[in-house]
N, C-alpha and C positions, 0 to 999 in steps of 0.2 A: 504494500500500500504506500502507496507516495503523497506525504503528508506536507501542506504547506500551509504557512499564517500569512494573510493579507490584510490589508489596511479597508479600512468599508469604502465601499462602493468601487470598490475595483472591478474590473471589467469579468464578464464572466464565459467560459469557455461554451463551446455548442455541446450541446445533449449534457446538460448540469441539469439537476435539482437542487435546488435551497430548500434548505431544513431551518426552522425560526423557530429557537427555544422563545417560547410563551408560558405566562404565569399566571393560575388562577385569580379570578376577578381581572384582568385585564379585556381592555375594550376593542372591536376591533372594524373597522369601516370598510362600506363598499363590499366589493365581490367578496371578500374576505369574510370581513360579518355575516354578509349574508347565509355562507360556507358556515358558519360557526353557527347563526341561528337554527341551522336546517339539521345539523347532529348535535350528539350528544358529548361532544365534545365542550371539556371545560376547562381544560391547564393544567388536571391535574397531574401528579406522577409518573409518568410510563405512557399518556395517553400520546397518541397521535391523529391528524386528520390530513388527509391525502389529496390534495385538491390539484384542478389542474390553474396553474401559475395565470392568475388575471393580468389584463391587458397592463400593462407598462412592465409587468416585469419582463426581465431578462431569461426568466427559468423554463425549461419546459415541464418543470412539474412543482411544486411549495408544498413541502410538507411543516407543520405545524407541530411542535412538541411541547410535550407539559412539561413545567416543569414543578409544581404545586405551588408553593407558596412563595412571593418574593424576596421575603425576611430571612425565606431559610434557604437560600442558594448559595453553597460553597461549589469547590472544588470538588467533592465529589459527586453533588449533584449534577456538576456541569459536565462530570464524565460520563454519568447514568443515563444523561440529556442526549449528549454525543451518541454513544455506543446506539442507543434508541433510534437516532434518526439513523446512522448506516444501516440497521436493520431493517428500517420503513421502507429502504430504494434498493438495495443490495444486489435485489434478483431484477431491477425495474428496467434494464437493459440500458439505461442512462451509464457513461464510466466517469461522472464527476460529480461530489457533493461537495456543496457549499451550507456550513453552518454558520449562523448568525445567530449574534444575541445572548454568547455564554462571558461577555463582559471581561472581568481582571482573569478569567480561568480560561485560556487560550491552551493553554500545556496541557492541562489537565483534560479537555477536552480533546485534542490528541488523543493521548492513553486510551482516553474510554473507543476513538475509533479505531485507533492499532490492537486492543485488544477483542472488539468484537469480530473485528474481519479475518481473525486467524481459523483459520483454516487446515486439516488434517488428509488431504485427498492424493498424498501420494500412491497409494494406492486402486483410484478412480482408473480404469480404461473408458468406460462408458458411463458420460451421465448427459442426459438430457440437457439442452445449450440454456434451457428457459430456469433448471435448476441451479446453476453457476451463478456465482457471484458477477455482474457487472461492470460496477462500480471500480475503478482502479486506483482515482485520485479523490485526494480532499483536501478541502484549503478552509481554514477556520479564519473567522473573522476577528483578528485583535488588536487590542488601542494603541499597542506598542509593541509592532511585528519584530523586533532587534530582539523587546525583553521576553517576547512568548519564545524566538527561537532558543534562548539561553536557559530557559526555565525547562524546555523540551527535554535536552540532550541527557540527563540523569533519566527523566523519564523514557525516552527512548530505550537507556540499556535497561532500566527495569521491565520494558515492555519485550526485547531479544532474550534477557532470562526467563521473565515467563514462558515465551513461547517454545523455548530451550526446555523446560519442564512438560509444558502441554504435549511437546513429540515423544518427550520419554516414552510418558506414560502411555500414549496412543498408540506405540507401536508392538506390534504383534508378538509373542512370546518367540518364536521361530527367529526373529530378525532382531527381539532385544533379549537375549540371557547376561548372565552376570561378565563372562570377558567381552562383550559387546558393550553393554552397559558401560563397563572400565575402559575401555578404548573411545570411546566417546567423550567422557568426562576426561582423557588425557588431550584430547582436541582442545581442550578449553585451554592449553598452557600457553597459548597463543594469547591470551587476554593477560599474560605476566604471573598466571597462577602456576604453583607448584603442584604437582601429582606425581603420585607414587601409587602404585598397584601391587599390593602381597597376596602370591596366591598361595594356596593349597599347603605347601610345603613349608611354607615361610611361616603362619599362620600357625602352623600343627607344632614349629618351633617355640609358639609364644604361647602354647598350650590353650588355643583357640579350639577345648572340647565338644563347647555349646555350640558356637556358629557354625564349626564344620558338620558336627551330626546332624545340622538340618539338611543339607547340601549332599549327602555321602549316596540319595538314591538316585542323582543324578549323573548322565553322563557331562555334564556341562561342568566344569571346575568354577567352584565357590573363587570368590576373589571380597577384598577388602582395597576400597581406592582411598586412601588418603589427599585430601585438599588443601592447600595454605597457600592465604593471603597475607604478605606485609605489608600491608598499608600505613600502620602507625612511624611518628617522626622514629618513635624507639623502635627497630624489629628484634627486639630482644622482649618486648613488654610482654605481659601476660597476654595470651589470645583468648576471643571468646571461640566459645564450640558450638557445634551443632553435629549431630547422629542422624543418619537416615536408615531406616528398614528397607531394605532393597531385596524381596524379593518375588522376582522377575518373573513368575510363577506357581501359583500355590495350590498343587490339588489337595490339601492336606497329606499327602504321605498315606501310612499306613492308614491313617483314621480318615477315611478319602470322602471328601467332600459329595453332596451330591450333581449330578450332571448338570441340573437346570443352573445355569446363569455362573456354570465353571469359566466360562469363556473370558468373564470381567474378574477373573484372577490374573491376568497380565496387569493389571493395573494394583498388584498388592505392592509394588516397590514403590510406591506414590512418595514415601515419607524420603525417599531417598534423591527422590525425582526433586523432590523439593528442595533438597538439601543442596543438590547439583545447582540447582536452578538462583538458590540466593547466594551462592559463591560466584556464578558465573556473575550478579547484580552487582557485587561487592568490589569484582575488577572492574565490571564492565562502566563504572563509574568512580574508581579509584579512591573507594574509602578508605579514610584515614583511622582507620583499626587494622590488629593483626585477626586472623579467624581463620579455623583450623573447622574440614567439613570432614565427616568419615561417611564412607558409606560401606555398609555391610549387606555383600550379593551373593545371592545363591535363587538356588531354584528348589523347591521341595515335591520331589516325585517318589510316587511307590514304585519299590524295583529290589532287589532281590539280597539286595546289600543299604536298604533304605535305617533310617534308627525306627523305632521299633516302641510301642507302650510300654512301659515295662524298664527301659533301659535304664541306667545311671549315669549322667553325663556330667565331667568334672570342666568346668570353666576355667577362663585364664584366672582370676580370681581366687580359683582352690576351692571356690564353692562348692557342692554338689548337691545335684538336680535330677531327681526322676520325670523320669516324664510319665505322664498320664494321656496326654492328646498328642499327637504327632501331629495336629492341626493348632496348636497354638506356639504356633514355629517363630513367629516374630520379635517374640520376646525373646528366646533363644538368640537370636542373633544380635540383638540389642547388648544382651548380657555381656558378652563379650568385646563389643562394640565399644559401649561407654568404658568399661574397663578398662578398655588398650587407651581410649581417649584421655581418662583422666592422669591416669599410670605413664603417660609417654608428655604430654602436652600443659599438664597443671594451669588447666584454662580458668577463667573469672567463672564461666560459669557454664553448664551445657541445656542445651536442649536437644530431646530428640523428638524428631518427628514418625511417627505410624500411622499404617493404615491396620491397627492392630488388632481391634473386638469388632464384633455384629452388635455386642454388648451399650456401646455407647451411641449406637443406631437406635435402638429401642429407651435410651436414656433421654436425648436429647435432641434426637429426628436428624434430618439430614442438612441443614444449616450452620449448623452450629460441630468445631471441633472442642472435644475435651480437655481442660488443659487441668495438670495433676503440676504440684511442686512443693520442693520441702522449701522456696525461701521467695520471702513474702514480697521484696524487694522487687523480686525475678516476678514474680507473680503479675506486680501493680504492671512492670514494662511492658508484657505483654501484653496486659487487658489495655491497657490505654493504644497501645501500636495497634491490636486488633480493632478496637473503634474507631481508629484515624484512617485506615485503609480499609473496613466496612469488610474485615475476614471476620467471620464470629468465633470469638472463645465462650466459652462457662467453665465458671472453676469448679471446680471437683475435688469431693477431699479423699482425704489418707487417712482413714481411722486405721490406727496402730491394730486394735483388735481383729480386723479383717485378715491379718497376719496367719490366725490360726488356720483361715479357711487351704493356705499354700503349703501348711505342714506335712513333712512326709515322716512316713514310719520307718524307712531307711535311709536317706539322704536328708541334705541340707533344708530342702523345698522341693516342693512338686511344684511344674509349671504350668498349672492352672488350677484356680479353687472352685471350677463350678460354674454354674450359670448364675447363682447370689450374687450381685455385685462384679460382674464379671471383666466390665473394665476397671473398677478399683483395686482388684485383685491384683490383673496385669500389672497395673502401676505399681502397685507395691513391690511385687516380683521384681521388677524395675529398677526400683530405688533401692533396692541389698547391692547393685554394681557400681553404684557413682559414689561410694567411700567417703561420704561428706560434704561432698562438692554442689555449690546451689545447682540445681539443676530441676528440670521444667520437662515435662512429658507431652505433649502434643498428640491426640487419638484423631487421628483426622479419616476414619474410615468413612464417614458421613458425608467428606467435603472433597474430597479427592477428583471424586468423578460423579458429574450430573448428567442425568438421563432420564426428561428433560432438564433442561437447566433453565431455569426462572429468572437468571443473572443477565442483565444484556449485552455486556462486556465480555461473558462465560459464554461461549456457543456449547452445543449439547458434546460430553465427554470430557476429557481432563480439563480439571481448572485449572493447573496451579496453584492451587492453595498453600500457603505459609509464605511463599516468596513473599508478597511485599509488605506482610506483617511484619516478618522478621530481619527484611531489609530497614524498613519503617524505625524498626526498635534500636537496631544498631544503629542506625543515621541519629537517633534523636538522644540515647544514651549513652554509646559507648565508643561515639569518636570523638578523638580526639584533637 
C-alpha cells in the first residue's frame, strides 16, 4: 500500500474515493444531507454511508465515516476511522483513497490503513478479480504534511512488524516448522539484530529436558532462536525480556486433540510470532533499550518415540515434572525457556507470551488476553500500554493455594491441575521457572487469531497481538 499525506485540497487522482470522517450531531447540506436524511446513518462509530460523490466534487464515489462523538476523537479513533473507510472501497474497483477530516492524527490514521489492507494471499492461484482488493494508494489529509511524514516512520516499522507476525502465524505448518521458523527470525539480523539458533544438541547440553520432550515425536528438530537488541546509550545495561511459545504445530501428542478445527493449530506459536514480531518493532525503529527475545520451537506430534503421560521430565532448572497431558505442551517449553532467559540474560524483567489454555477462552471470551504477574509494577505497564494501543488485558490472579491442584505424587509438579482454574494453574506452573525475577505471563489464546474478526484494522486471521502493546510499554517505560 503506498501511503501519502497531502495538504487539503490538493488535486485528486482519476478513479479516487474520498472517505470524510464525520461526527455524530454534525450537520450536513445539499446532496449530502439529503444522503444522510434518507439513511440511517448518524456519525456514529464504525458507521459508514456510501454515496455517489455530488456534483462539485472531485471523487467518483464519498464515503462518509462515523466517527461518534467529537470530544472523544484521538488517535486511535482516527485509526478505527481510517482502517473503516479502506474497508468501505477496498473491493470498489476504484485504486485510490482519499481520507479527510482525521485533523492532528494524520500518522495514526496511516497505521489504521496499513494495517487493514494486509493481506495473506500468497497462496491464492485463483480468486475472482471482483474479490481483490483495488485500492492501491492513499493519501490522508494533514495540517502539517512535513510533521505527519515524521510522526509516520516509527509507525511505519511498527506496522512491517506487525505484519512480520500476521505471516508467521498464517503460514501453513508444512512451510512454517521450528528450523523454518528460526531461519526467518535470522533474516531479521538485517534490521542490526543479533540471532542465535540452539538446536537439539546444544539444548540437551543445557539440560533443556522439558522443551525437548515436547518436540522428541517429531521428525522436524526442536530449535531455540535467541534475539538481542542494543539499543541503550549503555549495551552492557540490564535488558528487558520477552519469551515466546513457538509451537509450530500442536496435535496434542499422545493425548491427541480432536480433528474438528486441528487445522488452526498452526497458529499455536502465536506467542512466539509475537515475540519475533516486537523485536523486529524495537530495531525496526531503533529503540533506545537493550531487549533480549527467546523463542522456544518445536512441533508436538504423536509418533513412536513421542513423550508419553506418565513420563518424568527433568528441566534445565532440576525441577521435575510428570506429565499428565501431552496436550499441555506449552508450558513445557516455556519452562525451560524463561529459565535459560533469566539464568543466561539477568533481565529487569520478562514477559512471556502464549497461546497457552482453551481455559482462559471460557474465562474471559475472545477479546480480551490474560495477563498473570508476581510484580505489581510490571502489572500497572502493561495495563496502561494495553489501553493506549486498545490490545485488551485483564488481570488474573495467582492464589498460592491453587498450587496444590499441580502437585504430583512423584515429581516436582504435574503439568497440568485440571480443568478448575485451568489457566491459573498454567501460570502458576509458570512462575516455579522465573527464580524471582518480575515477570508477567500473557495467555493470549483468545486474541491470537480472529475468525471473524470485529477489528477493522484486524482482517479475518492473525492479528498480531502483543506487538504494539509491548512495543507501547517499552517506548513509554523502559527507554532510555
Amino acid at each position: 500500500m503506498d501511503i501519502q499525506f497531502v495538504a487539503a485540497g490538493a488535486g485528486l487522482p482519476a478513479k479516487a474515493a474520498v472517505a470524510r470522517i464525520v461526527f455524530e450531531g454534525d450537520s450536513h447540506d445539499g446532496p449530502i444531507g439529503q444522503a444522510v436524511g434518507a439513511s440511517r446513518f448518524t456519525g456514529a462509530k464504525g458507521q459508514t454511508l456510501d454515496i455517489l460523490a455530488p456534483q462539485g466534487e472531485d471523487a467518483a464515489r464519498l464515503v462518509l465515516v462515523g466517527a461518534g462523538k467529537r470530544d472523544g476523537f484521538d488517535a486511535m479513533a482516527a485509526e478505527r476511522a481510517a482502517a473503516t473507510a479502506y474497508n468501505a472501497v477496498k473491493t470498489s474497483g476504484l485504486e485510490s483513497l482519499r481520507i479527510e477530516g482525521v485533523a492532528d492524527h494524520a500518522a495514526q490514521a496511516a497505521l489504521g490503513v496499513r494495517l487493514a489492507s494486509y493481506r495473506f494471499d500468497k497462496y491464492r492461484t485463483k480468486e475472482a478479480a471482483d474479490k481483490k482488493p483495488s485500492i492501491v494508494k492513499a493519501s490522508i489529509v494533514a495540517a502539517d504534511v512535513d510533521a505527519a511524514f515524521a510522526a509516520f516512520a516509527p509507525l511505519a516499522a511498527l506496522a512491517d512488524a506487525i505484519s512480520f507476525t500476521r505471516d508467521l502465524v498464517s503460514e501453513p505448518p508444512n512451510v512454517l516448522y521450528p528450523a523454518s521458523f528460526a531461519a526467518r527470525v535470522k533474516e531479521l539480523e538485517s534490521l542490526g539484530l543479533e540471532v542465535e539458533i540452539l538446536g537439539e544438541a546444544e539444548m540437551a547440553k543445557l539440560g533443556m529436558g522439558s522443551l525437548l520432550a515436547v518436540g522428541q515425536g517429531s521428525i522436524r528438530e526442536s530449535q531455540l532462536a535467541v534475539i538481542k537488541w542494543y539499543g541503550a546509550a549503555d549495551k552492557s545495561a540490564q535488558p528487558v525480556a520477552f519469551v515466546g511459545k513457538g509451537v509450530c504445530f500442536d496435535t496434542g501428542g499422545i493425548s491427541i486433540k480432536p480433528a474438528d478445527g486441528m487445522e488452526d493449530m498452526k497458529w499455536d506459536m502465536g506467542g512466539a510470532g509475537a515475540v519475533a514480531g516486537l523485536m523486529h518493532a524495537l530495531a525496526g525503529r531503533k529503540a533506545k533499550v537493550n531487549a533480549v527475545g527467546i523463542l522456544g520451537l518445536v512441533e508436538n506430534m504423536p509418533d513412536g518415540n513421542a513423550y508419553r503421560p506418565g513420563d518424568v521430565l527433568t528441566s534445565m532448572s532440576g525441577q521435575t515434572i510428570e506429565v499428565v497431558n501431552t496436550d499441555a505442551e506449552g508450558r513445557l517449553v516455556l519452562a525451560d525457556a524463561l529459565w535459560y532467559c533469566q539464568d543466561r540474560f539477568k533481565p529487569k524483567f520478562m514477559v512471556d507470551l502464549a497461546t497457552l489454555t482453551g481455559a482462559i477462552i471460557i474465562a474471559i471470551g475472545n477479546d480480551l488476553a490474560g495477563c498473570y504477574a508476581n510484580d505489581e509494577e510490571l502489572a500497572v505497564n502493561l495495563l496502561a500500554a494495553s489501553k493506549a494501543e486498545d490490545e485488551g488485558l485483564w488481570r488474573m490472579p495467582l492464589p498460592d493455594a491453587y498450587n496444590k491442584q499441580i502437585d504430583s505424587m512423584i515429581a516436582d509438579m504435574k503439568n497440568t491441575g485440571g480443568r478448575p482454574g485451568g489457566s491459573i494453574t498454567a501460570a502458576l506452573f509458570l512462575q516455579k521457572y522465573v527464580n524471582g525475577v518480575p515477570w508477567a505471563h500473557l495467555d493470549i489464546a483468545g486474541v491470537a487469531w480472529k475468525k471473524p474478526s470485529s477489528i477493522p484494522t484486524s482482517p479475518d486471521g492473525a492479528t498480531g497481538f502483543g506487538v504494539r502493546l509491548l512495543n507501547r510499554m517499552v517506548q513509554d517505560k523502559y527507554e532510555g
